[in-house]
mmCIF file of the N, C-alpha and C atoms, coordinates in Angstrom:
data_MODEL
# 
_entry.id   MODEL 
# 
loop_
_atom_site.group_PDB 
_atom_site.id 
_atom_site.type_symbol 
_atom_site.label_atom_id 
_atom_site.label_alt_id 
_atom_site.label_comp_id 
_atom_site.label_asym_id 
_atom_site.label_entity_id 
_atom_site.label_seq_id 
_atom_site.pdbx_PDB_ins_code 
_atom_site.Cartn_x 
_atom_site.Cartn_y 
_atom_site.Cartn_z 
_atom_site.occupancy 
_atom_site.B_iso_or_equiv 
_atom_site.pdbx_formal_charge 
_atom_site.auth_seq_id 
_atom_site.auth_comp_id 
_atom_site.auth_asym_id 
_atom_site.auth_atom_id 
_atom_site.pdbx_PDB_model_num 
ATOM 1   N N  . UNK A 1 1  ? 6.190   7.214   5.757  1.00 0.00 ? 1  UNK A N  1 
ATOM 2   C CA . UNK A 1 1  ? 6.541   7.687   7.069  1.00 0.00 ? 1  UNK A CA 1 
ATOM 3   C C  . UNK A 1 1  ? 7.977   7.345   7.407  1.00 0.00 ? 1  UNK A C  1 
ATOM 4   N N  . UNK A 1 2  ? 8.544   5.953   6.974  1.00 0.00 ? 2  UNK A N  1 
ATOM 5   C CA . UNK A 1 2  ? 9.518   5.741   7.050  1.00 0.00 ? 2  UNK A CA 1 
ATOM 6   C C  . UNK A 1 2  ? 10.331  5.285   5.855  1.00 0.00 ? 2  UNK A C  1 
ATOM 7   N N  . UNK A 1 3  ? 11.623  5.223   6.447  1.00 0.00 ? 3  UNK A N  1 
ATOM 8   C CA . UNK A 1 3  ? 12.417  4.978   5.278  1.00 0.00 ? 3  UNK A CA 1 
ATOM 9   C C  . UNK A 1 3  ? 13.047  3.482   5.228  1.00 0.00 ? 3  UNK A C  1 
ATOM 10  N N  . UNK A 1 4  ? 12.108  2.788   5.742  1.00 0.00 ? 4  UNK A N  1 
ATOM 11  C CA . UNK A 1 4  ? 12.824  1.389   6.562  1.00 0.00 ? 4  UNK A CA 1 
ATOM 12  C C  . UNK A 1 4  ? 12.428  0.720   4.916  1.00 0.00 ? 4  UNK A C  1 
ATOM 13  N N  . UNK A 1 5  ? 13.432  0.060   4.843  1.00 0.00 ? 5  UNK A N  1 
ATOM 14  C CA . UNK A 1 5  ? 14.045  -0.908  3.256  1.00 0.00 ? 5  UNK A CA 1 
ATOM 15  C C  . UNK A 1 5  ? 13.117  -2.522  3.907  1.00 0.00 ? 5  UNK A C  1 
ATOM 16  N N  . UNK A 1 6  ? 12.654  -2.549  5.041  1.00 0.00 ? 6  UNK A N  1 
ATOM 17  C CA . UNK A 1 6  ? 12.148  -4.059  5.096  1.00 0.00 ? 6  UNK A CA 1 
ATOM 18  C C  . UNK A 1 6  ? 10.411  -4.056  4.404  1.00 0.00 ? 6  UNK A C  1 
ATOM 19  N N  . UNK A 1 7  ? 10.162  -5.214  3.912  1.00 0.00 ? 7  UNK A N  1 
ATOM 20  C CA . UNK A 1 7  ? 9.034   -5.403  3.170  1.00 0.00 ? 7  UNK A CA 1 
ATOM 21  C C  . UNK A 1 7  ? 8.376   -6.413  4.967  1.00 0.00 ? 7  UNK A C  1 
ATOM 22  N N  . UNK A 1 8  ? 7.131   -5.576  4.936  1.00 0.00 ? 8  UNK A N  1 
ATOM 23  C CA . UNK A 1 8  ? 6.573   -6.176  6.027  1.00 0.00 ? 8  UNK A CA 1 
ATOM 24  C C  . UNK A 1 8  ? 5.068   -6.920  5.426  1.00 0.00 ? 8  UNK A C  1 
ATOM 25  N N  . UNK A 1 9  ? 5.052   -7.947  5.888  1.00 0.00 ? 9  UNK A N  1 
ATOM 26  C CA . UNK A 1 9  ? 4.131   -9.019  5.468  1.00 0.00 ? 9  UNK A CA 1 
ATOM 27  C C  . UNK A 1 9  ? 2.494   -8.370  6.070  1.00 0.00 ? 9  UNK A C  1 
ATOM 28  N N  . UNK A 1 10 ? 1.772   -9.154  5.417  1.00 0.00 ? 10 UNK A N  1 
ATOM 29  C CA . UNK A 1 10 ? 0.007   -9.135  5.996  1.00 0.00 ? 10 UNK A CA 1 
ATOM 30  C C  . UNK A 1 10 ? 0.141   -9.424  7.318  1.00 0.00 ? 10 UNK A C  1 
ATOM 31  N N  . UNK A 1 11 ? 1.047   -10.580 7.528  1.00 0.00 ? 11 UNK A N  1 
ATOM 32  C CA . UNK A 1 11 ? 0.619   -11.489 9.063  1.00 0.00 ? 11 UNK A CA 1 
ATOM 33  C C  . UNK A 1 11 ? 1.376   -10.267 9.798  1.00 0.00 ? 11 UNK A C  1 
ATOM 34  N N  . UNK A 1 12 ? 2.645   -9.832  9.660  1.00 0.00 ? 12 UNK A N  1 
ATOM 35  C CA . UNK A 1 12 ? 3.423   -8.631  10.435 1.00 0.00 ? 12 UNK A CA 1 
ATOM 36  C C  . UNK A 1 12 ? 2.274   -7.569  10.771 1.00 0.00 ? 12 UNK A C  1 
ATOM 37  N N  . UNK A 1 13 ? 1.851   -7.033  9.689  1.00 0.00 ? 13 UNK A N  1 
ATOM 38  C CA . UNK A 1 13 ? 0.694   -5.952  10.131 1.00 0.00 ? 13 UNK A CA 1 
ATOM 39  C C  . UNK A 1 13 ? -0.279  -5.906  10.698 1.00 0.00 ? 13 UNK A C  1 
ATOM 40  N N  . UNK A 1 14 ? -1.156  -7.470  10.573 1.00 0.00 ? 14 UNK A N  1 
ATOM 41  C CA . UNK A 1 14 ? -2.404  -7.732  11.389 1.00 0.00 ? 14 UNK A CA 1 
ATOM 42  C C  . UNK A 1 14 ? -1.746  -7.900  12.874 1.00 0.00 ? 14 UNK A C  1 
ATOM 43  N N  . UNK A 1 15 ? -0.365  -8.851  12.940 1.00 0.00 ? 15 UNK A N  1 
ATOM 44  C CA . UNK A 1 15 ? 0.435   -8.650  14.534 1.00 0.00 ? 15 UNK A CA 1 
ATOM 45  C C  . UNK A 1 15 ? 0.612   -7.434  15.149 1.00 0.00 ? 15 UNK A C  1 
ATOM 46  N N  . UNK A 1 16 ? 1.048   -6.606  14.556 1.00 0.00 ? 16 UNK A N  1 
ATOM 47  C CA . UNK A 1 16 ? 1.216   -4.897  15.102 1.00 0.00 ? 16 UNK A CA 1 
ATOM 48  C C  . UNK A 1 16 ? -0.353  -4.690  15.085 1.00 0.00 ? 16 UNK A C  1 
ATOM 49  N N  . UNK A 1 17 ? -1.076  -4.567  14.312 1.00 0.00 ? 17 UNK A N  1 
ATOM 50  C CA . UNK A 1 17 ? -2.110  -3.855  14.737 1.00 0.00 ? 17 UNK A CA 1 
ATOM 51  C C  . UNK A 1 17 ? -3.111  -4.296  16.230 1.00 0.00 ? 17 UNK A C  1 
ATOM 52  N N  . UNK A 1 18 ? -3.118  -5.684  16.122 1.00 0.00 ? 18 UNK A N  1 
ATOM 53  C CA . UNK A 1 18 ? -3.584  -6.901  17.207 1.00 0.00 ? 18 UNK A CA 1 
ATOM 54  C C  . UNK A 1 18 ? -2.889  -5.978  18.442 1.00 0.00 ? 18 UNK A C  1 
ATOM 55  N N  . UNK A 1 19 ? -1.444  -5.759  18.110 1.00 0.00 ? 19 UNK A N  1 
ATOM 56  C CA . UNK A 1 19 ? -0.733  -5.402  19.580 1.00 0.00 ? 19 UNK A CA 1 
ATOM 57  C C  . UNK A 1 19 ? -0.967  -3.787  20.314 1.00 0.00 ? 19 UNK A C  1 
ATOM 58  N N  . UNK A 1 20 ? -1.541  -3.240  18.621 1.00 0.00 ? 20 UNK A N  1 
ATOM 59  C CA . UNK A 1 20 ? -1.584  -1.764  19.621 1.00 0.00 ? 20 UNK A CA 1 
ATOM 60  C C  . UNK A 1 20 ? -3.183  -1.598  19.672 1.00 0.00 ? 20 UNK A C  1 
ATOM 61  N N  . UNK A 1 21 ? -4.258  -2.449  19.901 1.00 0.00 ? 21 UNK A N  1 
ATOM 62  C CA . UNK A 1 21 ? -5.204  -2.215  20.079 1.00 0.00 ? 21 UNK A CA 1 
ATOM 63  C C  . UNK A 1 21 ? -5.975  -2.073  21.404 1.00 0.00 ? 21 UNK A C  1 
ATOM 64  N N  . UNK A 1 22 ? -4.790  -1.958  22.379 1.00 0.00 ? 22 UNK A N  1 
ATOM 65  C CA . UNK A 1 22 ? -5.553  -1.170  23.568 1.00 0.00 ? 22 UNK A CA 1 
ATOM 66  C C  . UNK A 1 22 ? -5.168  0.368   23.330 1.00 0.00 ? 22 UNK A C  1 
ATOM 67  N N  . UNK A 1 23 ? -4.234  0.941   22.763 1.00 0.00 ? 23 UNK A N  1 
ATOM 68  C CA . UNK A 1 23 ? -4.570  2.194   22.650 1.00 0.00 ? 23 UNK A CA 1 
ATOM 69  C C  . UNK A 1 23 ? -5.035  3.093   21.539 1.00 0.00 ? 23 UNK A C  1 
ATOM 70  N N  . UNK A 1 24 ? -5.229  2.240   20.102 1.00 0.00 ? 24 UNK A N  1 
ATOM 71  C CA . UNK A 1 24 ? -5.821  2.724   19.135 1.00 0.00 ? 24 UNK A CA 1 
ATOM 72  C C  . UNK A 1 24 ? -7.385  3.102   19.443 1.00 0.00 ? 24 UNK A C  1 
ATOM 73  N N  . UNK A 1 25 ? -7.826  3.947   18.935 1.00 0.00 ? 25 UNK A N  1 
ATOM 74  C CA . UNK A 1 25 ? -9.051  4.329   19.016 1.00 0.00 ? 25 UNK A CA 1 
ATOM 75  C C  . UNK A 1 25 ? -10.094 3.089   18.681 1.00 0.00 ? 25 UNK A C  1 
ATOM 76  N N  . UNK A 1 26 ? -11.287 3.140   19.181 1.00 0.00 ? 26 UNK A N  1 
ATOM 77  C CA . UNK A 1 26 ? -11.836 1.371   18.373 1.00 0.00 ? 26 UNK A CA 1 
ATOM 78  C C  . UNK A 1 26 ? -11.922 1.972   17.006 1.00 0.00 ? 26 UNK A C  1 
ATOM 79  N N  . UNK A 1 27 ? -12.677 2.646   16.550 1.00 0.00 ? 27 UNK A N  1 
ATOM 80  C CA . UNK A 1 27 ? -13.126 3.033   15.536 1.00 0.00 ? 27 UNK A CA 1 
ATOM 81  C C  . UNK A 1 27 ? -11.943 3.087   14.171 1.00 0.00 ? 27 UNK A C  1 
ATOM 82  N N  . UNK A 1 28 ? -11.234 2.824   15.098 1.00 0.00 ? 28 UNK A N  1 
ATOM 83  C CA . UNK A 1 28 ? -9.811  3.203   14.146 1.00 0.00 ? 28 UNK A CA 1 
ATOM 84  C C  . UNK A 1 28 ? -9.178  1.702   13.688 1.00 0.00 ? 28 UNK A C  1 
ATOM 85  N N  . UNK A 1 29 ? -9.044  0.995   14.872 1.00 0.00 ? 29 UNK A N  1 
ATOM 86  C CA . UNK A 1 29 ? -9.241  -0.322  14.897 1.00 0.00 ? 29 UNK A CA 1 
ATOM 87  C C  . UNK A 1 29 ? -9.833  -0.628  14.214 1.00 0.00 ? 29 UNK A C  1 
ATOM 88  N N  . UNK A 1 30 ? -10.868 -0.696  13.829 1.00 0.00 ? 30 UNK A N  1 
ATOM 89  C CA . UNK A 1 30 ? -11.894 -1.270  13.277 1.00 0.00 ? 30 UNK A CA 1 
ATOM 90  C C  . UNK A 1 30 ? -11.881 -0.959  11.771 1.00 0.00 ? 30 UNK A C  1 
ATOM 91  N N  . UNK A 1 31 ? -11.592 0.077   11.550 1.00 0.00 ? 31 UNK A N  1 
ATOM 92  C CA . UNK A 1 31 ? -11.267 0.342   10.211 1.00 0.00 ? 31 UNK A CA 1 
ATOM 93  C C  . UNK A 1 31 ? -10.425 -0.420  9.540  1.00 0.00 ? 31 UNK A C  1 
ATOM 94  N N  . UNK A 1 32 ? -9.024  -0.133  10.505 1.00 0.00 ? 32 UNK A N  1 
ATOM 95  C CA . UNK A 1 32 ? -7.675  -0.821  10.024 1.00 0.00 ? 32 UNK A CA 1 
ATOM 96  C C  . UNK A 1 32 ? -7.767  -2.360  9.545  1.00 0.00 ? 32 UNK A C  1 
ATOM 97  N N  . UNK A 1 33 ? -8.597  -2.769  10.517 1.00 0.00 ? 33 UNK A N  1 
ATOM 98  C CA . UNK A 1 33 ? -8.918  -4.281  10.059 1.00 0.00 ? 33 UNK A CA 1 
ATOM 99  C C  . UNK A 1 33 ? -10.170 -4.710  8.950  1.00 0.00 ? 33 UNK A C  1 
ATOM 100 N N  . UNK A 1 34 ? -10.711 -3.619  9.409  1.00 0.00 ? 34 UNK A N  1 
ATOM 101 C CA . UNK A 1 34 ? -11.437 -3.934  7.500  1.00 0.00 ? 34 UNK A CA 1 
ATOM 102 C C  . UNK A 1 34 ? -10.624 -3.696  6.533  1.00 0.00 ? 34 UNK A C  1 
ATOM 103 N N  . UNK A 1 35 ? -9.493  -2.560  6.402  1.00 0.00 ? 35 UNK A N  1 
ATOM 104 C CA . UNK A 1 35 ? -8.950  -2.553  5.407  1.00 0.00 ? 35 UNK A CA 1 
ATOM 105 C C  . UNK A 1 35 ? -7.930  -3.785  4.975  1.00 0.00 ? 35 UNK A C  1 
ATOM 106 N N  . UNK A 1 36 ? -7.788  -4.403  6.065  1.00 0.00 ? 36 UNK A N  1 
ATOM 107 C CA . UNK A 1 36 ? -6.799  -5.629  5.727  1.00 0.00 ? 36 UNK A CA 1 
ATOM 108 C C  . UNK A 1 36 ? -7.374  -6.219  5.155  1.00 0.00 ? 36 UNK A C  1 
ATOM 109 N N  . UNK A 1 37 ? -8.778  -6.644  5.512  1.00 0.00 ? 37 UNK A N  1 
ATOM 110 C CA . UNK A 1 37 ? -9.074  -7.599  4.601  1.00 0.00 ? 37 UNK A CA 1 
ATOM 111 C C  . UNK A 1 37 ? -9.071  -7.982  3.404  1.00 0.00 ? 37 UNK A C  1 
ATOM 112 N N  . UNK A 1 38 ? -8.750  -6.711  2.550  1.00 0.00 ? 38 UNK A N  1 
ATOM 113 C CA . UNK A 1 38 ? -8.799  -6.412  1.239  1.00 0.00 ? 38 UNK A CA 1 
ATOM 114 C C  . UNK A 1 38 ? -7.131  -6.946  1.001  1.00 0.00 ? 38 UNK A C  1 
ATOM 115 N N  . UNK A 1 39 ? -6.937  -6.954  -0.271 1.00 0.00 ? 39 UNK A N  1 
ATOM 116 C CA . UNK A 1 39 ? -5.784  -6.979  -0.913 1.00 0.00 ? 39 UNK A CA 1 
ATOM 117 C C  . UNK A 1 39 ? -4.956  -5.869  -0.828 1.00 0.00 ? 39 UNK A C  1 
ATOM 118 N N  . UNK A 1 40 ? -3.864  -5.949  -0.207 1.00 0.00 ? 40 UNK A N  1 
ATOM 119 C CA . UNK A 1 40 ? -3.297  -4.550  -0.304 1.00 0.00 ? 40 UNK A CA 1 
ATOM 120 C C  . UNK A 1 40 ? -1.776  -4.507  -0.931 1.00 0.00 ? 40 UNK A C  1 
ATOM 121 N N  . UNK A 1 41 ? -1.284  -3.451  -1.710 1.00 0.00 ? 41 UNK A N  1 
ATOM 122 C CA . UNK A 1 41 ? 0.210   -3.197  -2.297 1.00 0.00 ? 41 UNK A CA 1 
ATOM 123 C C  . UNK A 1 41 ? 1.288   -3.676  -1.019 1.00 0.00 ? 41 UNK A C  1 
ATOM 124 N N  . UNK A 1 42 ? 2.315   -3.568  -1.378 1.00 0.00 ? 42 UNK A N  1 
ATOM 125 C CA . UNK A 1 42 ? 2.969   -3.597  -0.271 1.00 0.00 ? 42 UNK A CA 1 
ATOM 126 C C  . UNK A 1 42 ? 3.833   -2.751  0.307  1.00 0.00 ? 42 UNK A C  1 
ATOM 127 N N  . UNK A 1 43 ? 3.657   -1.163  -0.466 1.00 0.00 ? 43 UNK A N  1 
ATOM 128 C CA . UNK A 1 43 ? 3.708   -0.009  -0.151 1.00 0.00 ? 43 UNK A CA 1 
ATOM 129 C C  . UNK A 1 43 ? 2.613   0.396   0.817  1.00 0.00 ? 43 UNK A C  1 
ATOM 130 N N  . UNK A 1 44 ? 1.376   -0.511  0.634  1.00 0.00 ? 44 UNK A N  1 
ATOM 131 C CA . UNK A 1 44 ? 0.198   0.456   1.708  1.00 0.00 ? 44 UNK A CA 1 
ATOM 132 C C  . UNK A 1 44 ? 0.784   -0.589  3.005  1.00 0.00 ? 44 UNK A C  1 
ATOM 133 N N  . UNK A 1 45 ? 1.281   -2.245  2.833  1.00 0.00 ? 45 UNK A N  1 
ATOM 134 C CA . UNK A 1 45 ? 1.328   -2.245  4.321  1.00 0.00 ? 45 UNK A CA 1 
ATOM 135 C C  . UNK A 1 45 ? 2.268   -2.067  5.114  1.00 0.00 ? 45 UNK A C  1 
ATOM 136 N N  . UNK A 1 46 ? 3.294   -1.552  4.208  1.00 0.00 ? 46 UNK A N  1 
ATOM 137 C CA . UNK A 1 46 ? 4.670   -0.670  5.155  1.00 0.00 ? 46 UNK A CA 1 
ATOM 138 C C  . UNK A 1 46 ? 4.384   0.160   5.495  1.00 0.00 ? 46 UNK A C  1 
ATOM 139 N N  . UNK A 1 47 ? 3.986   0.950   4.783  1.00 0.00 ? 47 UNK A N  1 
ATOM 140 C CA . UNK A 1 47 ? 2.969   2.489   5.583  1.00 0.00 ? 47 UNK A CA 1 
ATOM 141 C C  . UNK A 1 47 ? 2.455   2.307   7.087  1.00 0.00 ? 47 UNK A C  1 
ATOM 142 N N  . UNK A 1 48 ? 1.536   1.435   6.458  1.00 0.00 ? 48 UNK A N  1 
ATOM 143 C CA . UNK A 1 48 ? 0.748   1.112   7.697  1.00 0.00 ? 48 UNK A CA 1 
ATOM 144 C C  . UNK A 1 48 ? 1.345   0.515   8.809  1.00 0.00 ? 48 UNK A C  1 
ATOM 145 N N  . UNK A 1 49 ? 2.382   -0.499  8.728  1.00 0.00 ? 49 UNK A N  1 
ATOM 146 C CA . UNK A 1 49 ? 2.460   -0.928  9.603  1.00 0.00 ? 49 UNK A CA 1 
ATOM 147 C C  . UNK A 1 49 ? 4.016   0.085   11.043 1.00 0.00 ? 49 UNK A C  1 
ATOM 148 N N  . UNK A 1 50 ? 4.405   1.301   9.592  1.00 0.00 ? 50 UNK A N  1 
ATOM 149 C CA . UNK A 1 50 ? 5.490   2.170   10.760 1.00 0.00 ? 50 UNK A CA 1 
ATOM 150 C C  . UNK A 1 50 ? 4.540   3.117   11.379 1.00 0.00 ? 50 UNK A C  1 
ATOM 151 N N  . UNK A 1 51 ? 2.951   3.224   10.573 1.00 0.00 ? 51 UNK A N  1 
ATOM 152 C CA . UNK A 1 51 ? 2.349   4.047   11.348 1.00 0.00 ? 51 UNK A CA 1 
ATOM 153 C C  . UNK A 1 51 ? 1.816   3.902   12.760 1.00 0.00 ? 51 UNK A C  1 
ATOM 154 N N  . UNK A 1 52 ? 1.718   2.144   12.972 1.00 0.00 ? 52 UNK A N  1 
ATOM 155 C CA . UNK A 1 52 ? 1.264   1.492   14.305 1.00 0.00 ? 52 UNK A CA 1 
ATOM 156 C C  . UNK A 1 52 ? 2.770   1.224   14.992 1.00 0.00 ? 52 UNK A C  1 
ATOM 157 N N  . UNK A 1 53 ? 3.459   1.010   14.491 1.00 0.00 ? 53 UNK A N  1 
ATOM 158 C CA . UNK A 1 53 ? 5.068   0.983   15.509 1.00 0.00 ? 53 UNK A CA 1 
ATOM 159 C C  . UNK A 1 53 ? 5.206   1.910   16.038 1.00 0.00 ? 53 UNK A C  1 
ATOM 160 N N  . UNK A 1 54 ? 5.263   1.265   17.650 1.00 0.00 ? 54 UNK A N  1 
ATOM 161 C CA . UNK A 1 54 ? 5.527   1.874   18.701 1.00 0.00 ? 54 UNK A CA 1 
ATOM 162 C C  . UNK A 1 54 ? 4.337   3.117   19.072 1.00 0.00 ? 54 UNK A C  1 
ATOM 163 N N  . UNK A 1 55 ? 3.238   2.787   18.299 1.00 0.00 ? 55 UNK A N  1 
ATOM 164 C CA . UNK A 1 55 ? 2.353   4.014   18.723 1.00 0.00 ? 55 UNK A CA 1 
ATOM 165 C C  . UNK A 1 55 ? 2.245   4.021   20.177 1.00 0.00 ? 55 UNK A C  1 
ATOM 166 N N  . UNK A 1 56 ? 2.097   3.066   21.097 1.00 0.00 ? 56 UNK A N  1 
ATOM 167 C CA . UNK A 1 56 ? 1.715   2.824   22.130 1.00 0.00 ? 56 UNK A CA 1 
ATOM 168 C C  . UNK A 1 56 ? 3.080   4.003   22.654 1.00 0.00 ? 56 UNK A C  1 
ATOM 169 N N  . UNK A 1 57 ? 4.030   4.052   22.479 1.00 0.00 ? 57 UNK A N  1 
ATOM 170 C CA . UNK A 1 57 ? 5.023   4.807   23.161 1.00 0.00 ? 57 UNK A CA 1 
ATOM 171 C C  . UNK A 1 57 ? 5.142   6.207   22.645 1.00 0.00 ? 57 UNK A C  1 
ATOM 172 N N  . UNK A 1 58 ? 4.086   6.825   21.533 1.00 0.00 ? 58 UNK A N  1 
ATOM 173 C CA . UNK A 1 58 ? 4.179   8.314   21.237 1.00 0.00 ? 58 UNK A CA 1 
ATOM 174 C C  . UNK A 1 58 ? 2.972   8.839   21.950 1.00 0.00 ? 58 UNK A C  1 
ATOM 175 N N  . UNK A 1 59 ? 3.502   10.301  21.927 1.00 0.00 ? 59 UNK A N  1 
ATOM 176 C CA . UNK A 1 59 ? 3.103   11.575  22.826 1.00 0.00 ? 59 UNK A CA 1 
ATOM 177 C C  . UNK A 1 59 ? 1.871   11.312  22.327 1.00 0.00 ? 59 UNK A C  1 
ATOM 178 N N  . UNK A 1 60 ? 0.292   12.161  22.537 1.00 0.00 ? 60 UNK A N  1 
ATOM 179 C CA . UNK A 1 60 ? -1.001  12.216  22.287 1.00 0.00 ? 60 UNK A CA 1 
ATOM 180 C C  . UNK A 1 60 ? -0.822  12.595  20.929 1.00 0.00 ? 60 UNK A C  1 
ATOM 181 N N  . UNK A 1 61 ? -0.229  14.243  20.937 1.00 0.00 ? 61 UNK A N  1 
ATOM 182 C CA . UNK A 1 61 ? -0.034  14.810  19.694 1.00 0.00 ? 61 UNK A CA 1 
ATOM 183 C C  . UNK A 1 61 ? 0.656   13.799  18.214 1.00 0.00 ? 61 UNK A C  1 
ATOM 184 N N  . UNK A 1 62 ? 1.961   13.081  18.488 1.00 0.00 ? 62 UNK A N  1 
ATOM 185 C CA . UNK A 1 62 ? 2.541   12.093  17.868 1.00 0.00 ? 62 UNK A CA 1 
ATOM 186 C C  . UNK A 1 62 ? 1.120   11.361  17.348 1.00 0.00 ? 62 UNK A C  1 
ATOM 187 N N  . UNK A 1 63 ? 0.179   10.444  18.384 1.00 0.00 ? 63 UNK A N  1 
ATOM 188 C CA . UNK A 1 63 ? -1.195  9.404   17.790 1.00 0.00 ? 63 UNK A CA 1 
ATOM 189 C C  . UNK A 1 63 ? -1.890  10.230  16.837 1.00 0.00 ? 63 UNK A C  1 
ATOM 190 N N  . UNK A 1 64 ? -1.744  11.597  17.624 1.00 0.00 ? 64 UNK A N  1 
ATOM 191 C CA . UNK A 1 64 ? -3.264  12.236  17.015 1.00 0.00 ? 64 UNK A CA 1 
ATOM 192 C C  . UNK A 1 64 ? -2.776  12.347  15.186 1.00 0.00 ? 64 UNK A C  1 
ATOM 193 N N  . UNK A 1 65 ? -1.572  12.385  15.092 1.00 0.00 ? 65 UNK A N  1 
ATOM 194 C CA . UNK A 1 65 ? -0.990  12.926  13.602 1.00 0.00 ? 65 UNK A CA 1 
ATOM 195 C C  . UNK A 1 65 ? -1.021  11.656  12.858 1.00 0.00 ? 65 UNK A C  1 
ATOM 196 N N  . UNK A 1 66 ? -0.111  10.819  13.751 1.00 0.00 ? 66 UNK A N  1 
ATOM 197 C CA . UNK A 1 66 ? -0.260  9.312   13.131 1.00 0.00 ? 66 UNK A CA 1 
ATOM 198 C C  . UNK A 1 66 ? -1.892  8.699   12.861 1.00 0.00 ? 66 UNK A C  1 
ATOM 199 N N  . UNK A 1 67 ? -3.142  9.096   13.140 1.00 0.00 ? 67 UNK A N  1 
ATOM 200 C CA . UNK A 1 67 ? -4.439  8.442   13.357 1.00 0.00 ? 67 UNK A CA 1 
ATOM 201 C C  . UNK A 1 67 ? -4.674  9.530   11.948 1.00 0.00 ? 67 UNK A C  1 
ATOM 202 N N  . UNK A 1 68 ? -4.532  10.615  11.732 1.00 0.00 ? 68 UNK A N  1 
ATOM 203 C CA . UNK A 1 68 ? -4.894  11.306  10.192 1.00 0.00 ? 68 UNK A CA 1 
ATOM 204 C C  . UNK A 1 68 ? -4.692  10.346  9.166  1.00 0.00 ? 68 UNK A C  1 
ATOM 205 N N  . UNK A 1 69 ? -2.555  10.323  9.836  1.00 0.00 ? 69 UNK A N  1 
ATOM 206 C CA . UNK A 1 69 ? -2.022  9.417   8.412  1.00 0.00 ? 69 UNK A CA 1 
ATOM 207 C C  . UNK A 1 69 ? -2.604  8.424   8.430  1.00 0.00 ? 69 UNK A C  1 
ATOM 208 N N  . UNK A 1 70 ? -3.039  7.580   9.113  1.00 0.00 ? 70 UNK A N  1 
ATOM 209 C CA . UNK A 1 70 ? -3.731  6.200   8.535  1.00 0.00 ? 70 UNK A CA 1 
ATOM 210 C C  . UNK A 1 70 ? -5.215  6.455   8.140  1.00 0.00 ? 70 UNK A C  1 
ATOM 211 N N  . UNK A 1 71 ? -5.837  7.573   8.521  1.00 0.00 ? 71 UNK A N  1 
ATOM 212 C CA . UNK A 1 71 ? -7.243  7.632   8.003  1.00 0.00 ? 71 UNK A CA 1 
ATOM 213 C C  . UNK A 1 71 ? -6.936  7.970   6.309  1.00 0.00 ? 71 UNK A C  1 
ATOM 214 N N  . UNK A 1 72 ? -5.860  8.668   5.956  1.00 0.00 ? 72 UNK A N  1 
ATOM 215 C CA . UNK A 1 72 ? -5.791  9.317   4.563  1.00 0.00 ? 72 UNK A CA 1 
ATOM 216 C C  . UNK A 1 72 ? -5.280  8.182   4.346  1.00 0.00 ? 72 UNK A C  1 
ATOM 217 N N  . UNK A 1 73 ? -4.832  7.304   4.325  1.00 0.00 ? 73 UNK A N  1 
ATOM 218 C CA . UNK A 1 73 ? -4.165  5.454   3.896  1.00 0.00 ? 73 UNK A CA 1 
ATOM 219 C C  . UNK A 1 73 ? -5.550  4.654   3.811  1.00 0.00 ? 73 UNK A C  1 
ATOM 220 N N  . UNK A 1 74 ? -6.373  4.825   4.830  1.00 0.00 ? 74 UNK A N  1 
ATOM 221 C CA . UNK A 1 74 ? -7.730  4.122   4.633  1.00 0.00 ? 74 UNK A CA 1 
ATOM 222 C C  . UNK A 1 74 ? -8.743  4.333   3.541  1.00 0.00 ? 74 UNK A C  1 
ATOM 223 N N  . UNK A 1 75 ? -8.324  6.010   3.315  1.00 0.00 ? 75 UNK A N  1 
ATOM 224 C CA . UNK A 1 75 ? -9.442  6.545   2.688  1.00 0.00 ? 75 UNK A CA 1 
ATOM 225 C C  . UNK A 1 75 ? -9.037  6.775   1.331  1.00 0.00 ? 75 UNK A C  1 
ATOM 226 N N  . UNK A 1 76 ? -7.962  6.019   0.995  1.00 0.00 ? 76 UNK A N  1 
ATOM 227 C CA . UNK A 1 76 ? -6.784  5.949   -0.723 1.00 0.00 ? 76 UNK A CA 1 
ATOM 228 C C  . UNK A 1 76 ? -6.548  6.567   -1.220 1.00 0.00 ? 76 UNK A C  1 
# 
């Protein structure tokens, strides 16, 4: 999604996700954090974690696109 050169940690991603979980869907939530639990590359948690940046501040349409991309990230 992005082109950002920083390597973002487990603890960074479980923090972003923690932070946008009043407007993530639960179900979505809930996913996201099962998938942490697992071991993940650190290509899946940069992904993941520009897909939760700043969600709280995109349009419906913006979540609704961003909530695919992380279901097709969930679903490998």
């Amino acid at each position: 999604m992005s082109s950002c050169k920083i390597d973002h940690p487990l603890e960074d991603v479980k923090a972003k996700l923690t932070s946008q979980q009043h407007v993530l869907p639960k179900d979505l939530y809930q996913r996201c954090t099962d998938y942490l639990e697992n071991e993940r590359s650190q290509i899946e948690l940069n992904e993941l974690f520009h897909l939760l940046k700043k969600y709280d501040l995109a349009d419906s349409e913006e979540q609704l696109n961003r909530n695919k991309k992380m279901i097709k990230l969930l679903e490998g």
